[in-house]
C-alpha positions in Angstrom: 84.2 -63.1 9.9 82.7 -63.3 6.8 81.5 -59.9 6.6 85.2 -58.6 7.0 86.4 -61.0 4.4 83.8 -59.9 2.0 84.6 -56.0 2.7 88.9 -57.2 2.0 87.7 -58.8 -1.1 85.7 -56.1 -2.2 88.3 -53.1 -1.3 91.4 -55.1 -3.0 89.0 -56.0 -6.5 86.7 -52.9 -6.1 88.9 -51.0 -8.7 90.0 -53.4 -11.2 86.0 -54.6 -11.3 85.3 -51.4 -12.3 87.6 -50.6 -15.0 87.1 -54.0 -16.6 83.1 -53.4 -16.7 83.2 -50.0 -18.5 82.0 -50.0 -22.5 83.5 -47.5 -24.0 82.3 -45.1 -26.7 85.3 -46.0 -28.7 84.5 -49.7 -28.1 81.1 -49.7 -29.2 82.1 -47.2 -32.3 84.8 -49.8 -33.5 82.4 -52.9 -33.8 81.3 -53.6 -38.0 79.0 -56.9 -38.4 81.5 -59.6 -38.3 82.7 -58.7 -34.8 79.0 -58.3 -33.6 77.9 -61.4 -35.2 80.8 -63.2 -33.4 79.7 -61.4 -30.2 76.0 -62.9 -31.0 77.8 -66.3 -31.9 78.9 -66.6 -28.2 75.9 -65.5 -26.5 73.8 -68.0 -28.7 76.5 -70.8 -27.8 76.1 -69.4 -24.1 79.7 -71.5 -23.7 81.4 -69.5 -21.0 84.1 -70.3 -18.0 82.2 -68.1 -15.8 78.6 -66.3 -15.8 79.6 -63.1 -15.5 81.8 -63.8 -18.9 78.6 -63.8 -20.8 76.8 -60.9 -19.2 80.0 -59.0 -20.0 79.0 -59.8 -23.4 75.0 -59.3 -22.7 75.5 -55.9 -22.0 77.8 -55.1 -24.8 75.4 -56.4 -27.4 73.0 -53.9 -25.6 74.6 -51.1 -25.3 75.3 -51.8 -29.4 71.7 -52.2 -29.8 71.2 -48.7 -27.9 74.0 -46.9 -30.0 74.6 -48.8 -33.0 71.0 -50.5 -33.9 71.8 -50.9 -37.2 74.4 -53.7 -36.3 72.2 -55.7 -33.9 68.7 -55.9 -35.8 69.1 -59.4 -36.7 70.0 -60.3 -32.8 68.0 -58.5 -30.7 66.3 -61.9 -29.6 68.9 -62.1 -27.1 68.7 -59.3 -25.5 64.8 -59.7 -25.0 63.8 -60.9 -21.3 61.2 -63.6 -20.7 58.3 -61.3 -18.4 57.9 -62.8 -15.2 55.8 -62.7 -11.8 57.1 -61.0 -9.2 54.2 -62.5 -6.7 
């Protein structure tokens, strides 16, 4: 039962998830350093409804830090990871 209800969910949202998830070249290319230092305000308030509002946000600071590094030097703390054991 709720193998079928996760396989409705994920056929009727499948799309839309998608779409809404992409970073686009023109996004990335239309951020200066007041939008990405609000972007880095949020993250470093971490004050989202949902978690997956702030990882939306995670990876668009990374992929500026991958194509625009110049506008994400001062920030990069937050997109560093903590290393961890996987034992």
């Amino acid at each position: 039962m709720l193998e079928a209800l996760l396989l409705d969910y994920i056929a009727r949202y499948k799309m839309g998830f998608i779409s809404e998830n992409m970073i686009s070249e023109e996004l990335v290319n239309s951020f200066d350093e007041k939008m990405t230092f609000e972007l880095a305000t949020r993250l470093e308030e971490d004050n989202y409804e949902t978690p997956f509002d702030g990882l939306k946000d995670w990876h668009l600071l990374r992929a500026l830090a991958i194509n625009r590094p110049e506008l994400t030097s001062n920030y990069i703390h937050l997109l560093d990871q903590e290393p961890f054991d996987e034992n």
